[in-house]
PyMOL Python script that loads the backbone (N, CA, C, O; Angstrom):
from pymol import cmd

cmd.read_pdbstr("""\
ATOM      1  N   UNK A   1       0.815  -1.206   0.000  1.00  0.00           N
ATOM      2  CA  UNK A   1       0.000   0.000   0.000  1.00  0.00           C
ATOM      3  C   UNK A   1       0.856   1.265   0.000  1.00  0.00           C
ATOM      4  O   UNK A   1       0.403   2.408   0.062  1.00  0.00           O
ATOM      5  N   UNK A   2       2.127   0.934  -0.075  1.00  0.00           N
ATOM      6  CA  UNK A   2       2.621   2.122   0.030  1.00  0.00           C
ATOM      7  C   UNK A   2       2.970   3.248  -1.618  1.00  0.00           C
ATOM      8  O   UNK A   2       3.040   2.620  -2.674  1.00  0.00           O
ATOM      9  N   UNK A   3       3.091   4.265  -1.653  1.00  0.00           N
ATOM     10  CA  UNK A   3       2.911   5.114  -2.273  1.00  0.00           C
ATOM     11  C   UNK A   3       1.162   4.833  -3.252  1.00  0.00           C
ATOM     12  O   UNK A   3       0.753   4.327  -4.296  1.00  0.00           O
ATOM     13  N   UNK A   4       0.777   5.377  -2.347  1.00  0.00           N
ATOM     14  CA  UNK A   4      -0.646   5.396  -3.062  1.00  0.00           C
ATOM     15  C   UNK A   4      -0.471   6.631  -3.756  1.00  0.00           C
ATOM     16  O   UNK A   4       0.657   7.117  -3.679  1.00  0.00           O
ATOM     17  N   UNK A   5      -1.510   7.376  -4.555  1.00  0.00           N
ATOM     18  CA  UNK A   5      -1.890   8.607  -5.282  1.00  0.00           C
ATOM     19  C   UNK A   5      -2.732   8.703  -4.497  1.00  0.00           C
ATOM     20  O   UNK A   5      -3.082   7.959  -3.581  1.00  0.00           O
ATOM     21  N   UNK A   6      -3.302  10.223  -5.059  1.00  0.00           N
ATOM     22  CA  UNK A   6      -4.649  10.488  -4.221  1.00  0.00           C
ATOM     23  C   UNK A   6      -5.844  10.040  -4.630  1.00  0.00           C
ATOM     24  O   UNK A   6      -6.795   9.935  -3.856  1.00  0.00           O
ATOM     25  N   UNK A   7      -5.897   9.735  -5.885  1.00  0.00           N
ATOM     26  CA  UNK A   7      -6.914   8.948  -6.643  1.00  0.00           C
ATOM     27  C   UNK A   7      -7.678   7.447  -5.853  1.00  0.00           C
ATOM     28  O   UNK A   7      -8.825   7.066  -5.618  1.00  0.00           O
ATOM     29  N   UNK A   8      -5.921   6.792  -5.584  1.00  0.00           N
ATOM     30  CA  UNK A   8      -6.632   5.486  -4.728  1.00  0.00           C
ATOM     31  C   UNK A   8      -6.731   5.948  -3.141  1.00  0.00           C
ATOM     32  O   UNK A   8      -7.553   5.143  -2.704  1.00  0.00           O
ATOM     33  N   UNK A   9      -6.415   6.650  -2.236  1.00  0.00           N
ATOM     34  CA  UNK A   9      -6.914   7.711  -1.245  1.00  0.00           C
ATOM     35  C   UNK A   9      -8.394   8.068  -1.237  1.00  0.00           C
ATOM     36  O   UNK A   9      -9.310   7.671  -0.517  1.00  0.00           O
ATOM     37  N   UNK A  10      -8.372   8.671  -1.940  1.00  0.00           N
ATOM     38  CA  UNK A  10      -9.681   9.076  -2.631  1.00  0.00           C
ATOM     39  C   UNK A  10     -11.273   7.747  -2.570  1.00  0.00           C
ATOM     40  O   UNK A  10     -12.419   7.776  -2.123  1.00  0.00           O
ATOM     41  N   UNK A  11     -10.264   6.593  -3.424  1.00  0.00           N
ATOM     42  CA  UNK A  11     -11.575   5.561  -3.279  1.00  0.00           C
ATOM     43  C   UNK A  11     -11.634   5.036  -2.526  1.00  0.00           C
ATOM     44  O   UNK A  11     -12.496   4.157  -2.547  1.00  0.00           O
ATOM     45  N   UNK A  12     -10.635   5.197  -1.113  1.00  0.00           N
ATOM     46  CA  UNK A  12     -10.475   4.391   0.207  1.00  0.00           C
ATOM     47  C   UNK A  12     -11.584   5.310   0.662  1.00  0.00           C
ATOM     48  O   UNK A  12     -12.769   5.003   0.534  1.00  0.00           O
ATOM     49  N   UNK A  13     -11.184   6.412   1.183  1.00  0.00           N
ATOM     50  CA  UNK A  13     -12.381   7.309   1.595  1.00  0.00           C
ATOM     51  C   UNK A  13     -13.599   7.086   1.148  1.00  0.00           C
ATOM     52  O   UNK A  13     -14.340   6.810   2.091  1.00  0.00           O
ATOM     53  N   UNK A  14     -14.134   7.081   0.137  1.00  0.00           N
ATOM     54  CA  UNK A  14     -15.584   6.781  -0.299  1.00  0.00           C
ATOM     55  C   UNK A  14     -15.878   5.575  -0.030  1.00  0.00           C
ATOM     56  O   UNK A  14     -17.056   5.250   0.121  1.00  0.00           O
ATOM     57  N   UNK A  15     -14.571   4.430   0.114  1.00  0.00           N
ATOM     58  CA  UNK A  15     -15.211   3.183   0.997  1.00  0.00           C
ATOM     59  C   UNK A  15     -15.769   3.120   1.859  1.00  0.00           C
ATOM     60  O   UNK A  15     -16.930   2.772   2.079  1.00  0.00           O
ATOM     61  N   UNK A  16     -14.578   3.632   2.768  1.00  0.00           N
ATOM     62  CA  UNK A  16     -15.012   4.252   4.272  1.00  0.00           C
ATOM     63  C   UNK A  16     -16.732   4.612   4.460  1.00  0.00           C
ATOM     64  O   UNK A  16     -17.584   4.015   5.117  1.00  0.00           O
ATOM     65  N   UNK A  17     -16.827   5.729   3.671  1.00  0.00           N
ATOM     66  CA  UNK A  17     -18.108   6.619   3.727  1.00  0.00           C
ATOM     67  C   UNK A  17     -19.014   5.675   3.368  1.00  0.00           C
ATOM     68  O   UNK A  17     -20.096   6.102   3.771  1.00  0.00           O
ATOM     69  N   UNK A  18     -19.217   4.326   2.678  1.00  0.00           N
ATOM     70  CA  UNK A  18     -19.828   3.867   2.042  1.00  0.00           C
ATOM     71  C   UNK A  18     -19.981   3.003   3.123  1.00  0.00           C
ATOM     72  O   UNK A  18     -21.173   2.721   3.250  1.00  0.00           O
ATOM     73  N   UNK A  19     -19.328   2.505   3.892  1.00  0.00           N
ATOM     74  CA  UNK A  19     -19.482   1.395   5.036  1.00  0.00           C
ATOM     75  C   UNK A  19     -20.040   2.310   6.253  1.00  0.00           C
ATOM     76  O   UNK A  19     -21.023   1.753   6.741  1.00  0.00           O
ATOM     77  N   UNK A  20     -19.870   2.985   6.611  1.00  0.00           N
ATOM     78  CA  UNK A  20     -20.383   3.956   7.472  1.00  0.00           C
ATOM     79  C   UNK A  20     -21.648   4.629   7.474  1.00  0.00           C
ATOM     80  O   UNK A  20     -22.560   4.763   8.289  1.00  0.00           O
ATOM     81  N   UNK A  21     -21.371   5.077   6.090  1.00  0.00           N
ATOM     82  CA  UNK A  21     -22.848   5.572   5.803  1.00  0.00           C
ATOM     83  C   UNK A  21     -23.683   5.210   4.970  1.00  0.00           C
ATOM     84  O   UNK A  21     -24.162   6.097   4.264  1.00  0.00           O
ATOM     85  N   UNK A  22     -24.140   3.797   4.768  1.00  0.00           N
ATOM     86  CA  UNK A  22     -24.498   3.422   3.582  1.00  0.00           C
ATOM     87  C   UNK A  22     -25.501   4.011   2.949  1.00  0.00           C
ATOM     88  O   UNK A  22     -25.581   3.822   1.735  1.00  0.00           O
ATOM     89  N   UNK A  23     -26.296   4.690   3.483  1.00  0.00           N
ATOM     90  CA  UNK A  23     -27.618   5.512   2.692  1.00  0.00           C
ATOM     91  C   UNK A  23     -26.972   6.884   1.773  1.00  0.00           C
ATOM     92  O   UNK A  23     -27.549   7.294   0.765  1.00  0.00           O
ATOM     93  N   UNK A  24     -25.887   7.406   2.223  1.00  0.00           N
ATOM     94  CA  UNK A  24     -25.605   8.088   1.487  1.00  0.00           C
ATOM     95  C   UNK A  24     -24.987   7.985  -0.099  1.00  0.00           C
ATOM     96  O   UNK A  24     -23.997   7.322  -0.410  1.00  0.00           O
ATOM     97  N   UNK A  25     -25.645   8.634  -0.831  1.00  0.00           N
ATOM     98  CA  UNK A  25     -25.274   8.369  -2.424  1.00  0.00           C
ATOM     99  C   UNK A  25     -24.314   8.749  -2.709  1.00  0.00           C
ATOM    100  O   UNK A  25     -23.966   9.924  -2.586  1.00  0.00           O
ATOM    101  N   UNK A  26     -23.424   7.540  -3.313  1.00  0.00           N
ATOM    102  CA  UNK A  26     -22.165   7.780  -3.022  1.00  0.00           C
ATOM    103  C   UNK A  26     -21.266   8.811  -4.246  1.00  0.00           C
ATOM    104  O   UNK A  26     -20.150   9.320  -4.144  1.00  0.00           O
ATOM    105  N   UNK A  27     -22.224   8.856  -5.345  1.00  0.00           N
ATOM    106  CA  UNK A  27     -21.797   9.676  -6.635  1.00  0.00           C
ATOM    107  C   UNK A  27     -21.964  10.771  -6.302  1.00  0.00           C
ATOM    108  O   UNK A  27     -21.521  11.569  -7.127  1.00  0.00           O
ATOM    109  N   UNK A  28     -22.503  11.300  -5.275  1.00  0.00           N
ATOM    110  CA  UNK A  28     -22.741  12.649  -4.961  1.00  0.00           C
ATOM    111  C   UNK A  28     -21.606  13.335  -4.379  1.00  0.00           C
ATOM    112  O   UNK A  28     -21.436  14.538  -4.574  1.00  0.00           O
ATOM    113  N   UNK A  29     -20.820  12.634  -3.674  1.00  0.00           N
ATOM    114  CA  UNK A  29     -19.960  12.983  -3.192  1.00  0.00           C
ATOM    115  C   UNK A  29     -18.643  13.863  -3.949  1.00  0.00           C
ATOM    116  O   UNK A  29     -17.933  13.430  -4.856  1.00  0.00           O
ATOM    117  N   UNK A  30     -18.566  14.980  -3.407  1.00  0.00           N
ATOM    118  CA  UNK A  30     -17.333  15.878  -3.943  1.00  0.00           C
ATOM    119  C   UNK A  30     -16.066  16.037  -2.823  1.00  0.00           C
ATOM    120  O   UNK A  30     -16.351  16.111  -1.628  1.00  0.00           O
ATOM    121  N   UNK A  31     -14.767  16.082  -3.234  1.00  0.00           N
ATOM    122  CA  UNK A  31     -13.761  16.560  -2.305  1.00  0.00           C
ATOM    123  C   UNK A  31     -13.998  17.597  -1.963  1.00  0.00           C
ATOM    124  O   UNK A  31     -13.026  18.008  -1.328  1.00  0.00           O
ATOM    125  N   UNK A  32     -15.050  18.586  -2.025  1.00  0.00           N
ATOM    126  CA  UNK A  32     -14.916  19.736  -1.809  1.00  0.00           C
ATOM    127  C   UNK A  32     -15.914  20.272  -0.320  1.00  0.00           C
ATOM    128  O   UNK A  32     -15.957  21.352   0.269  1.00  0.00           O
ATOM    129  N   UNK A  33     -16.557  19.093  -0.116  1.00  0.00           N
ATOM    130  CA  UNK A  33     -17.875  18.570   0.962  1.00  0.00           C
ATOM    131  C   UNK A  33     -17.028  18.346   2.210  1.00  0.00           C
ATOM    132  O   UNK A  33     -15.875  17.927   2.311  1.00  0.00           O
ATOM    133  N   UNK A  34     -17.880  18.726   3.107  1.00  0.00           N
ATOM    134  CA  UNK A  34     -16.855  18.286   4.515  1.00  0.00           C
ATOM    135  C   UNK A  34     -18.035  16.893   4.584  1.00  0.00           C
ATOM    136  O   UNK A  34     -19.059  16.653   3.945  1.00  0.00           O
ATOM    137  N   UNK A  35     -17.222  16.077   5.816  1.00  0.00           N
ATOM    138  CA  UNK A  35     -18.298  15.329   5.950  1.00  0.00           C
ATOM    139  C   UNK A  35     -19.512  15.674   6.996  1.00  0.00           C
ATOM    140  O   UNK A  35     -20.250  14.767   7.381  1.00  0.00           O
ATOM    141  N   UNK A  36     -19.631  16.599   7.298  1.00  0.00           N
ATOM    142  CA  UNK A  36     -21.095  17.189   8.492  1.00  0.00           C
ATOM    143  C   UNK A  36     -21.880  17.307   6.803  1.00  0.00           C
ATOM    144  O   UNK A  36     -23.066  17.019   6.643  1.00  0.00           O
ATOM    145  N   UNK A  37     -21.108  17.706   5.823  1.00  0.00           N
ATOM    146  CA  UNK A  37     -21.793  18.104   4.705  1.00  0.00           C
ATOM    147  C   UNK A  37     -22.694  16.599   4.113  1.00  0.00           C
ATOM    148  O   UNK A  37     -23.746  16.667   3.478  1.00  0.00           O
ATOM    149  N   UNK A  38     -22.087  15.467   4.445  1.00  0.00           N
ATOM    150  CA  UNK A  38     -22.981  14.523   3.978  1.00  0.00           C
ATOM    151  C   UNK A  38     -24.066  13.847   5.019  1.00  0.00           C
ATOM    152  O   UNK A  38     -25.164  13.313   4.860  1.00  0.00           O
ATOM    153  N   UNK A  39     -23.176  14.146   6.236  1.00  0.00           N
ATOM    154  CA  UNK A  39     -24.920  13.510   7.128  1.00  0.00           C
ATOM    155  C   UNK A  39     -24.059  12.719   8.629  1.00  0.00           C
ATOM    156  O   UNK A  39     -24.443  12.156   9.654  1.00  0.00           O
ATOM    157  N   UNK A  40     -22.704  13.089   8.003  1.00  0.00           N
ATOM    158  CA  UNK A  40     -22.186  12.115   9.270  1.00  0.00           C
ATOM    159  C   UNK A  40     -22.496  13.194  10.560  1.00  0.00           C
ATOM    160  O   UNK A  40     -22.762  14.393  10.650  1.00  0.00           O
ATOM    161  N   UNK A  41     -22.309  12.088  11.477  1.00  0.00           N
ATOM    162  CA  UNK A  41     -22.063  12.748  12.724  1.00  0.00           C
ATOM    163  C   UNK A  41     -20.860  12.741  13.834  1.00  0.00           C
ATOM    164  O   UNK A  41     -20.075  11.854  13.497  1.00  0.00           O
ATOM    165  N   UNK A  42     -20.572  13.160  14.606  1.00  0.00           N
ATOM    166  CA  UNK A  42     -19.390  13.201  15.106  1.00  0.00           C
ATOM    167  C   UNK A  42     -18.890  12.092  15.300  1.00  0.00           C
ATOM    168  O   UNK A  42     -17.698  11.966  15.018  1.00  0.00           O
ATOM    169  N   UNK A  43     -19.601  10.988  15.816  1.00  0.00           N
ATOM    170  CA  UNK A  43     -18.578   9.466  15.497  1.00  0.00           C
ATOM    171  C   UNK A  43     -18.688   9.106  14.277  1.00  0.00           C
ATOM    172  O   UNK A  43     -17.688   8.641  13.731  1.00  0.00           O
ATOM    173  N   UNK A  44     -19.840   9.218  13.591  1.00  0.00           N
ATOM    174  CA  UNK A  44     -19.284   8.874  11.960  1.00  0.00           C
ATOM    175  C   UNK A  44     -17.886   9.332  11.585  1.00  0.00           C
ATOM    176  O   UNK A  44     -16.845   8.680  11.508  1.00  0.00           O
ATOM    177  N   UNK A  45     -18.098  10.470  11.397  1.00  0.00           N
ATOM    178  CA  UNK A  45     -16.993  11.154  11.021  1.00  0.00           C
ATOM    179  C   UNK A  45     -15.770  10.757  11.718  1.00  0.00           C
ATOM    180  O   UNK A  45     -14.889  10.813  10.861  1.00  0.00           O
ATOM    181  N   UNK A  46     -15.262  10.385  12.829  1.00  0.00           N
ATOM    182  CA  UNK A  46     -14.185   9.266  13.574  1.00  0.00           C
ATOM    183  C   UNK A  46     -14.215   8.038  12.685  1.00  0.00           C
ATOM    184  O   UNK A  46     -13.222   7.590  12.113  1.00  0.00           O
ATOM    185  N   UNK A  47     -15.585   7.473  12.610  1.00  0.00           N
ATOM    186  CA  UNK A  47     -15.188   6.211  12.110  1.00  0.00           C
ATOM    187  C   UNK A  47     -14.664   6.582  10.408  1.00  0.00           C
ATOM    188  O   UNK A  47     -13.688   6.056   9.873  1.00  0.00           O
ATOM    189  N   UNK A  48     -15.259   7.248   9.984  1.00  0.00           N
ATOM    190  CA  UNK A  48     -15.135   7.313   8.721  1.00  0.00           C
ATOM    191  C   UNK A  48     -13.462   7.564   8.479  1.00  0.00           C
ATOM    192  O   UNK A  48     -12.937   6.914   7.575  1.00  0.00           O
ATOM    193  N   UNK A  49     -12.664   8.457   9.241  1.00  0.00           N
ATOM    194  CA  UNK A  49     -11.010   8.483   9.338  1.00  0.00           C
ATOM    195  C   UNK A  49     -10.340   7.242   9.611  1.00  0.00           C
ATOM    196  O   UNK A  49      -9.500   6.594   8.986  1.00  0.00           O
ATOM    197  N   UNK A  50     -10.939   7.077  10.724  1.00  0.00           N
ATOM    198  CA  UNK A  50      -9.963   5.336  11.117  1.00  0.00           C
ATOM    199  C   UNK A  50     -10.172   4.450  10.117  1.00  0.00           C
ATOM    200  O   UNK A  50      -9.328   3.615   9.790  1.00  0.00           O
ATOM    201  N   UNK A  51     -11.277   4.570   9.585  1.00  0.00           N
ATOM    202  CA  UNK A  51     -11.521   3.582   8.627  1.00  0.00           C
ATOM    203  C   UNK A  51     -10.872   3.738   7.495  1.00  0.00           C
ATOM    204  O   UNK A  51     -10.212   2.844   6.966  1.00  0.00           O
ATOM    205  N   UNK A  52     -11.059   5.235   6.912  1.00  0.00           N
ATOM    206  CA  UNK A  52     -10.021   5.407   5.876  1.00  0.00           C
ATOM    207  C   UNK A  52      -8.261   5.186   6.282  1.00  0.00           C
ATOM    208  O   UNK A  52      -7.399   5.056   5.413  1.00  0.00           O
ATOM    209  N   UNK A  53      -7.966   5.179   7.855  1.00  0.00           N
ATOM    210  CA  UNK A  53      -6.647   5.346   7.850  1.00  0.00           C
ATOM    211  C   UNK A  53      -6.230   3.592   7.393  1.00  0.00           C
ATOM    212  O   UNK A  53      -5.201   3.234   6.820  1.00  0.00           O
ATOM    213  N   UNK A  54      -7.438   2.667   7.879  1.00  0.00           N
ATOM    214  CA  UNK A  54      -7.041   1.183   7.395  1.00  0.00           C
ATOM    215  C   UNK A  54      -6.708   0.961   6.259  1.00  0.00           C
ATOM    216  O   UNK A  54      -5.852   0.193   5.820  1.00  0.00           O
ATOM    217  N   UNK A  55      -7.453   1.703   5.719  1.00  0.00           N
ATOM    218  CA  UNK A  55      -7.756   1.035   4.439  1.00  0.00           C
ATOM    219  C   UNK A  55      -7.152   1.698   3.365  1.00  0.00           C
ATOM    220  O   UNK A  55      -7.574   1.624   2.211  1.00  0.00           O
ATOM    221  N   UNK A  56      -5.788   2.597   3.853  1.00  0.00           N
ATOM    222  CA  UNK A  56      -4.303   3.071   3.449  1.00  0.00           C
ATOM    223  C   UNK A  56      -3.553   2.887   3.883  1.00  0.00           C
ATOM    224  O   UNK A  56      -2.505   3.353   3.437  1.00  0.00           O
ATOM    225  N   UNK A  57      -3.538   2.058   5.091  1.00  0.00           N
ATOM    226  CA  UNK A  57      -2.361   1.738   5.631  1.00  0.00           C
ATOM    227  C   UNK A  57      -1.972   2.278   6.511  1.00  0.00           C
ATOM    228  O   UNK A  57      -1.092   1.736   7.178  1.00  0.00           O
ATOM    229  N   UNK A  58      -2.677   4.114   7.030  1.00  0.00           N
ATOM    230  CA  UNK A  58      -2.048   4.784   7.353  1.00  0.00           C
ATOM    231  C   UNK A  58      -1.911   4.850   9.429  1.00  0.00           C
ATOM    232  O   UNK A  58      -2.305   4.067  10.293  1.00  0.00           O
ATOM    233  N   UNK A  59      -1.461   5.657   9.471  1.00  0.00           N
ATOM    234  CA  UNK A  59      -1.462   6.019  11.152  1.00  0.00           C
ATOM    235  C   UNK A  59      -0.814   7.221  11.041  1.00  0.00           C
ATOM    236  O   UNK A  59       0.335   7.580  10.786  1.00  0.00           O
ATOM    237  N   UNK A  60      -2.328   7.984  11.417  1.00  0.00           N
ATOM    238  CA  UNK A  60      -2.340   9.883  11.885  1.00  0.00           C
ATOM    239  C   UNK A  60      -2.862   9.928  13.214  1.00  0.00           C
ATOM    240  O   UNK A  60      -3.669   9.140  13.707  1.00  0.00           O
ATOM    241  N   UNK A  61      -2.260  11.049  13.817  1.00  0.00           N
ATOM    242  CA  UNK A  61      -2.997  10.862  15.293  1.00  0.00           C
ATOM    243  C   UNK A  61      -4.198  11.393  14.907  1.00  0.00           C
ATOM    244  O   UNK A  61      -4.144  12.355  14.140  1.00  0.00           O
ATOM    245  N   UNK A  62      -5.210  11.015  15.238  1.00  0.00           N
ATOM    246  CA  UNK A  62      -6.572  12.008  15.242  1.00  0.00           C
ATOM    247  C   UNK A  62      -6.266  13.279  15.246  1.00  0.00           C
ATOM    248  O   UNK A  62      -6.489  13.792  14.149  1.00  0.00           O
ATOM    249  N   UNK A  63      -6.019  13.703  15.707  1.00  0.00           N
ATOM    250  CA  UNK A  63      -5.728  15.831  15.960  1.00  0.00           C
ATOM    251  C   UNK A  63      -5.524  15.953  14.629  1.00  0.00           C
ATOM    252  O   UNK A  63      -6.349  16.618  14.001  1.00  0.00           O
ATOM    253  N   UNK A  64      -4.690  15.505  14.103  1.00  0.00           N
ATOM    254  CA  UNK A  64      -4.754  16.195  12.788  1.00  0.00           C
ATOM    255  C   UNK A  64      -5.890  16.270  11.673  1.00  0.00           C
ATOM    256  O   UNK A  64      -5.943  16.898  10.616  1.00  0.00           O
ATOM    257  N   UNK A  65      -6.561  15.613  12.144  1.00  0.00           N
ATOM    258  CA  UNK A  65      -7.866  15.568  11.089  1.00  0.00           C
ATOM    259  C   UNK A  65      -8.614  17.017  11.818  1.00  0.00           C
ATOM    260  O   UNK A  65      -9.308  17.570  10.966  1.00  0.00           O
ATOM    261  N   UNK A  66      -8.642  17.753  13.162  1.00  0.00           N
ATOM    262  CA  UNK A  66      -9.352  18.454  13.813  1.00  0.00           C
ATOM    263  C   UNK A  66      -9.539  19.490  12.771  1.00  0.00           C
ATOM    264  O   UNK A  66     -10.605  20.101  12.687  1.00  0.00           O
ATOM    265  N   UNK A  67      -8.331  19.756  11.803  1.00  0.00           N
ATOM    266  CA  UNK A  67      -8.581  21.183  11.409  1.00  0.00           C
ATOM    267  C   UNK A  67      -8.947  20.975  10.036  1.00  0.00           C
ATOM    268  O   UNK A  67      -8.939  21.870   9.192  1.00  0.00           O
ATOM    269  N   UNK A  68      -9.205  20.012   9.867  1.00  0.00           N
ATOM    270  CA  UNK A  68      -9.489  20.101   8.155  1.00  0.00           C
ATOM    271  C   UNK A  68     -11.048  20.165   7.672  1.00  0.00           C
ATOM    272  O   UNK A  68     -12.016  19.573   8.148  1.00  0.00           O
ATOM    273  N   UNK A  69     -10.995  20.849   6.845  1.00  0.00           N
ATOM    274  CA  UNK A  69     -12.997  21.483   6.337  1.00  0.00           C
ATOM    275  C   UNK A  69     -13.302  20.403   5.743  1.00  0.00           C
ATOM    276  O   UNK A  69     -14.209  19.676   6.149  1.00  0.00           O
ATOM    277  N   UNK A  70     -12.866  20.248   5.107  1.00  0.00           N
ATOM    278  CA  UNK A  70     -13.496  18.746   3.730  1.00  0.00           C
ATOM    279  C   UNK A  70     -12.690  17.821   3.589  1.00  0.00           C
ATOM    280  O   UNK A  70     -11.606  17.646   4.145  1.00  0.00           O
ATOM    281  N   UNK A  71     -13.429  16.971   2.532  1.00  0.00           N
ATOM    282  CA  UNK A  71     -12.666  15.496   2.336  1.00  0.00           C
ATOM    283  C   UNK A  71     -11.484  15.647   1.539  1.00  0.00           C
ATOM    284  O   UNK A  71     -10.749  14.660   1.496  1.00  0.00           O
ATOM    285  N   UNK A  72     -11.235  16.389   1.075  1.00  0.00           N
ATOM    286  CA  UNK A  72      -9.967  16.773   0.163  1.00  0.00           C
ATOM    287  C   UNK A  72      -8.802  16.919   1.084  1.00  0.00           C
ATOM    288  O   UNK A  72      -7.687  16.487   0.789  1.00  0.00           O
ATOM    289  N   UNK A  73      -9.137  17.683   2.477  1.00  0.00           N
ATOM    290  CA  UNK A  73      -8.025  17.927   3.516  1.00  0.00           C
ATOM    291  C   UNK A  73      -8.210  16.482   4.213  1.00  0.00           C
ATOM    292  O   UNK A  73      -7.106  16.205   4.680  1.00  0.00           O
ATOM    293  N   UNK A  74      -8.853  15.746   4.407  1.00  0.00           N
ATOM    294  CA  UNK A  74      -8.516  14.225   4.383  1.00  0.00           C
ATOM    295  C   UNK A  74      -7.770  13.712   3.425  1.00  0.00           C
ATOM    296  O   UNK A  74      -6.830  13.025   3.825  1.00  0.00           O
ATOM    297  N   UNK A  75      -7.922  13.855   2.033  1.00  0.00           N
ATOM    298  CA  UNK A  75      -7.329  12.758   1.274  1.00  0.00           C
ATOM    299  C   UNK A  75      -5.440  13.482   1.124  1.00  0.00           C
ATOM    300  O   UNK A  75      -4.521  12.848   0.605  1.00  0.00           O
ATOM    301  N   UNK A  76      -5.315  14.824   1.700  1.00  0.00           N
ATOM    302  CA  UNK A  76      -3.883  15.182   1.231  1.00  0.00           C
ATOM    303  C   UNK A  76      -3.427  15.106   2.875  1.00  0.00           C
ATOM    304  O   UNK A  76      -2.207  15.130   3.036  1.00  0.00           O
ATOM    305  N   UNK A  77      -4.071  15.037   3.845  1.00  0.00           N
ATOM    306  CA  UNK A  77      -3.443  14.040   4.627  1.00  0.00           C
ATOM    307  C   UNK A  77      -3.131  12.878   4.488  1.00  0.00           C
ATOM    308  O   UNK A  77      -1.915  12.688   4.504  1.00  0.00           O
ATOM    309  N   UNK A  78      -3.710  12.071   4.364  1.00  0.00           N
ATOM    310  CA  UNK A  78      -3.573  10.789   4.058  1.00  0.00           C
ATOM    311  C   UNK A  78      -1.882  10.523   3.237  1.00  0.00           C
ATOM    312  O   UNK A  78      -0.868   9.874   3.492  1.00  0.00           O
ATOM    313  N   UNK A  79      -2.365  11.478   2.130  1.00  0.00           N
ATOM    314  CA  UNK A  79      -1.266  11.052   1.274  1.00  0.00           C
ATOM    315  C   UNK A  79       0.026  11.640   1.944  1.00  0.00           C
ATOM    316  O   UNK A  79       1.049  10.956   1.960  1.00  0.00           O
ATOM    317  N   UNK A  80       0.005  12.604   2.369  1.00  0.00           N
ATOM    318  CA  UNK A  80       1.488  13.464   2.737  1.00  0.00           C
ATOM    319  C   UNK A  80       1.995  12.338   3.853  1.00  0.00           C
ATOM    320  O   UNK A  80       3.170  12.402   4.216  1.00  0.00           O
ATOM    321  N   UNK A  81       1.279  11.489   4.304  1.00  0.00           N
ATOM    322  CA  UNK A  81       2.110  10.538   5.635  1.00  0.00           C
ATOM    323  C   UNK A  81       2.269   9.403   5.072  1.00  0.00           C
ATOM    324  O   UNK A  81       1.972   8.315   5.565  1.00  0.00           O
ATOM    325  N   UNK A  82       2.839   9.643   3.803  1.00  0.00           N
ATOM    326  CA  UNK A  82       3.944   8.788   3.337  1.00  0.00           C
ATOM    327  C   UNK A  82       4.955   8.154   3.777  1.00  0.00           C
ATOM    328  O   UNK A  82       5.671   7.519   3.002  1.00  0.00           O
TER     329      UNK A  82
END
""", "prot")
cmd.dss("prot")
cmd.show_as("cartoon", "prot")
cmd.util.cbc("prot")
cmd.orient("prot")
């Protein structure tokens, strides 16, 4: 899993979101959406990180997700902890 793009980042996250939130339509989804923007709620939105951090391999401390608006500042985290 290592050196992903953000592309496969990207479809980890919408996994995530997709296991978490399954009612939500998942084509709707833009990087540009935070996730309060799709319906999660504050543990969604936990699970939805840890879940994406599995399912890249990754390990971020939580805090760093605190400051990010949208899923885009998820997916260039993700990638920068290379």
């Amino acid at each position: 899993m290592l050196g992903l793009n953000k592309e496969s980042i990207y479809q980890a996250v919408q996994e995530a979101i997709q296991e978490i939130l399954p009612d939500f339509e998942i084509s709707e989804l833009q990087p540009e959406m935070s996730l309060r923007d799709i319906g999660a709620n504050s543990v969604d939105r936990m699970d939805i990180i840890i879940r994406s951090m599995e399912l890249t391999n990754r390990k971020v401390p939580l805090v760093e997700f605190g400051n990010l608006s949208n899923i885009q500042g998820i997916i260039d985290l993700l990638y920068n902890k290379q």
